[in-house]
C-alpha positions in Angstrom: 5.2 -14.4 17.3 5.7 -11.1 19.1 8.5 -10.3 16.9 6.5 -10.8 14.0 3.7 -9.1 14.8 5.6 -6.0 15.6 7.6 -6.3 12.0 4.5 -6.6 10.6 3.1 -3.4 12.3 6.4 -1.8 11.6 5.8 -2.3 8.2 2.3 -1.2 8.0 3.0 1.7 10.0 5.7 2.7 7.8 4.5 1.4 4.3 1.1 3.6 5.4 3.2 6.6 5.7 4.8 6.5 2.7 1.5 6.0 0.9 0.1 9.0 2.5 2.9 11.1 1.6 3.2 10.3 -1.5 -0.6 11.7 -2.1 0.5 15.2 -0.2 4.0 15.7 -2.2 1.4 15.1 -5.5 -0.8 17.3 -4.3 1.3 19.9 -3.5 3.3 19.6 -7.0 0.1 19.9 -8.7 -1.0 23.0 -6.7 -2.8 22.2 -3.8 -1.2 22.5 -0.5 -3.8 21.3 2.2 -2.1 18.1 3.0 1.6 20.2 3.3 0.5 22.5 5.6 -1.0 19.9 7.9 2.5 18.1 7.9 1.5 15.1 5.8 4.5 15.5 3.3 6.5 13.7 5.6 7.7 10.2 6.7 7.4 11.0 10.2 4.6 9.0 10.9 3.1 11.1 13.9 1.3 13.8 11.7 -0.6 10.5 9.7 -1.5 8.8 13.0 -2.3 12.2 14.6 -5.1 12.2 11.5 -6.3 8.7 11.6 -5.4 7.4 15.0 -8.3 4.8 14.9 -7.0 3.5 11.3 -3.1 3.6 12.0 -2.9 2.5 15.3 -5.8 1.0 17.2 -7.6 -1.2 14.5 -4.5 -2.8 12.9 -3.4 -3.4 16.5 -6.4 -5.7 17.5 -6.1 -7.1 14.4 -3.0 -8.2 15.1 -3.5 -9.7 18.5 -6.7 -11.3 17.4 -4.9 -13.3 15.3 -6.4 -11.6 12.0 -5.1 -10.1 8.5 -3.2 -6.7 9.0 -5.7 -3.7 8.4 -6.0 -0.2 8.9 -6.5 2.8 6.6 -5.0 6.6 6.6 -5.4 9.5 4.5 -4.4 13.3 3.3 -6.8 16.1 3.3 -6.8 17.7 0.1 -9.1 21.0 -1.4 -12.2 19.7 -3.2 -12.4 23.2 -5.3 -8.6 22.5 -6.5 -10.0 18.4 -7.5 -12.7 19.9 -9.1 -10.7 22.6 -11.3 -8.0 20.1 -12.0 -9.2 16.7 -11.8 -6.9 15.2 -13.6 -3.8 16.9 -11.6 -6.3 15.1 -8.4 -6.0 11.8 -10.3 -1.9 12.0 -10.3 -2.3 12.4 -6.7 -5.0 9.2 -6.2 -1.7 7.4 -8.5 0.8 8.2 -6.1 -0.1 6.5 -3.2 -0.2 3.2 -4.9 2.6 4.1 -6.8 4.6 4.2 -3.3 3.3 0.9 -2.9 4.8 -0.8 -5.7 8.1 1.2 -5.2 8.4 -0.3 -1.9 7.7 -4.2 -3.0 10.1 -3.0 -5.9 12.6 -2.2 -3.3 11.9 -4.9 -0.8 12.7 -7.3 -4.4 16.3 -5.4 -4.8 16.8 -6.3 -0.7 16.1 -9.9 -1.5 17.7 -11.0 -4.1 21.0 -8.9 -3.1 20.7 -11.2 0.1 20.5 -14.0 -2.0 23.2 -13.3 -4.0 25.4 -11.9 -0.5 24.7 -15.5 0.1 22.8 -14.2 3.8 19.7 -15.3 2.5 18.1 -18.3 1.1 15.1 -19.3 -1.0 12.6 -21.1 1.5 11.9 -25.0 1.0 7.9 -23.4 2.4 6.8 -19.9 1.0 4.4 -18.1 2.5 3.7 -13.7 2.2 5.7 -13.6 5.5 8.4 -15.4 4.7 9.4 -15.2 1.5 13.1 -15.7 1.7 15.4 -16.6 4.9 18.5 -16.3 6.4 21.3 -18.6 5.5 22.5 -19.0 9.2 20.7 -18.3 12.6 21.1 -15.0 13.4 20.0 -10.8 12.9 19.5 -11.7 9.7 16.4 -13.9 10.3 15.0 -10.7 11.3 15.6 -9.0 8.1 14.4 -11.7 6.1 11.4 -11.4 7.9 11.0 -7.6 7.3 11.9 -7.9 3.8 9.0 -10.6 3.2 6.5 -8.7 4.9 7.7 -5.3 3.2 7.2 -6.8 -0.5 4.1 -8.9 0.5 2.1 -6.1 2.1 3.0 -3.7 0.0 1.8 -5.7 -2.6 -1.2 -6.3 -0.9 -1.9 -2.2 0.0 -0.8 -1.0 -3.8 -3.4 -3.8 -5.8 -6.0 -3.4 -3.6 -6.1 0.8 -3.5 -6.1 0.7 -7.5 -9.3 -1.5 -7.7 -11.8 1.3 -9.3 -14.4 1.5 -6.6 -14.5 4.8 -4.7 -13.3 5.6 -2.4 -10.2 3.7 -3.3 -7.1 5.2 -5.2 -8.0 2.9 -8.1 -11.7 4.9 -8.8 -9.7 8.6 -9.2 -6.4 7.2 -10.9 -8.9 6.6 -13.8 -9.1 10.1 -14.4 -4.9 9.9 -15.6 -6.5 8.1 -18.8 -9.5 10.5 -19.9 -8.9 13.8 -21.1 -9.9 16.6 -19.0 -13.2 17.1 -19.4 -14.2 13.2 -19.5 -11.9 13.5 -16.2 -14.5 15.8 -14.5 -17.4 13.9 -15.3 -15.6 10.8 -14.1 -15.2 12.6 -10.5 -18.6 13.6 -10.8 -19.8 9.8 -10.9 -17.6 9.2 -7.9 -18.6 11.9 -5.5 -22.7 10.4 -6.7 -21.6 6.9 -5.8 -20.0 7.8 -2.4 -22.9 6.8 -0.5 -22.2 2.8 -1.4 -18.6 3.6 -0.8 -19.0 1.4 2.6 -20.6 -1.6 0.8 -18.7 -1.1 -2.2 -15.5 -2.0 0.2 -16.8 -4.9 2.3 -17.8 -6.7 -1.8 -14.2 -5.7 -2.6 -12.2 -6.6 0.7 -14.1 -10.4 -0.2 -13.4 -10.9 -3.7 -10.0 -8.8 -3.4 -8.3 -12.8 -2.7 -9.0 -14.0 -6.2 -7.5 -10.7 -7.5 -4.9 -10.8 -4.7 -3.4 -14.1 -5.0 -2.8 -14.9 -8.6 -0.8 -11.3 -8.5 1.1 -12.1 -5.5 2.1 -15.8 -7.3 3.4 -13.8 -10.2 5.6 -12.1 -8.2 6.8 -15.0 -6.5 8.0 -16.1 -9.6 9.5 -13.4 -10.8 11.6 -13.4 -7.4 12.6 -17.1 -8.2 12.1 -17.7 -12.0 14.0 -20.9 -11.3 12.2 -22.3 -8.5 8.3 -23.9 -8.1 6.5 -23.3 -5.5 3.1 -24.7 -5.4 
């Protein structure tokens, strides 16, 4: 359980920083380079924690230890003048971060099914989102199984959930990749007027997100084993 719990904060810490990255490096292609300066275009995750400490390190701990699901939250500063002249540039950046997401579970997908086909991993006869594929023998590579299951299955989990069109998540400002420019404006407009039910807006998503969540990460189950049922 200890190993687990620290491959699952590995994973978190780690996926996090990507996602956070990925927002600065679009920023700063697009023009804006607040998040660059303060280090944030970077997988070293100290600059990220040193800006959220409370979301990367001390909430998804308890969470851990108590026993609950794996949550936390980071961000990247960014210039509200720049969003505002070019929101649909700002919308590219909201993208990215999701987009690192479903690279990762993308990646994680490669891992397993070259481990499957290296003939170190095997499908599970019991599937779960942390154990989605393990090691043919007892070994390291029980390990790796695990961090490959957790790395597709969280990553999963971060990338749907940010693109659900509520602000303050990813999902509200990605919109703005769709409109033209002008229609992008007014659609950052709405969600700077609607920030003030961004904290209930999020507690309505985080309890409905399962019935969005679920059915997705089933899918992707069976694309990983198109040969297999798993009920």
């Amino acid at each position: 359980m200890i190993a687990l719990a620290f491959i699952r904060y590995a994973v978190f810490l780690f996926s996090t920083t990507c996602h956070e990255a990925s927002h600065a490096l679009a920023a700063k292609l697009g023009g804006d380079p607040t998040a660059f300066h303060s280090g944030q275009v970077s997988l070293n995750p100290v600059p990220h924690i040193r800006r959220e400490p409370f979301g990367m390190v001390v909430v998804p701990l308890l969470a851990l230890f108590t026993g609950g699901m794996m949550i936390g939250w980071a961000s990247a500063p960014y210039d509200p003048v720049w969003q505002h002249k070019h929101p649909r540039r700002a919308a590219w950046m909201s993208l990215a971060g999701p987009g690192a997401n479903f690279a990762l579970v993308l990646i994680a997908a490669i891992l397993i099914h070259v481990g499957l086909s290296a003939g170190v991993f095997q499908a599970p006869q019991q599937l779960n989102s942390q154990h989605l594929v393990e090691a043919a023998r007892p070994g390291a590579w029980d390990g790796i199984a695990r961090l490959v299951s957790v790395l597709f299955s969280l990553n999963l989990l971060l990338g749907v959930f940010n693109l659900i069109p509520v602000p303050p998540l990813d999902g509200f400002s990605a919109v703005g990749v769709l409109l033209p420019e002008s229609a992008a404006a007014r659609w950052d407009q709405l969600g700077h007027s609607l920030r003030s039910y961004s904290f209930l807006a999020l507690l309505l998503c985080w309890q409905l997100f399962g019935r969005l969540y679920w059915p997705i990460f089933g899918f992707g189950v069976r694309l990983l084993y198109p040969h297999a049922f798993y009920g």
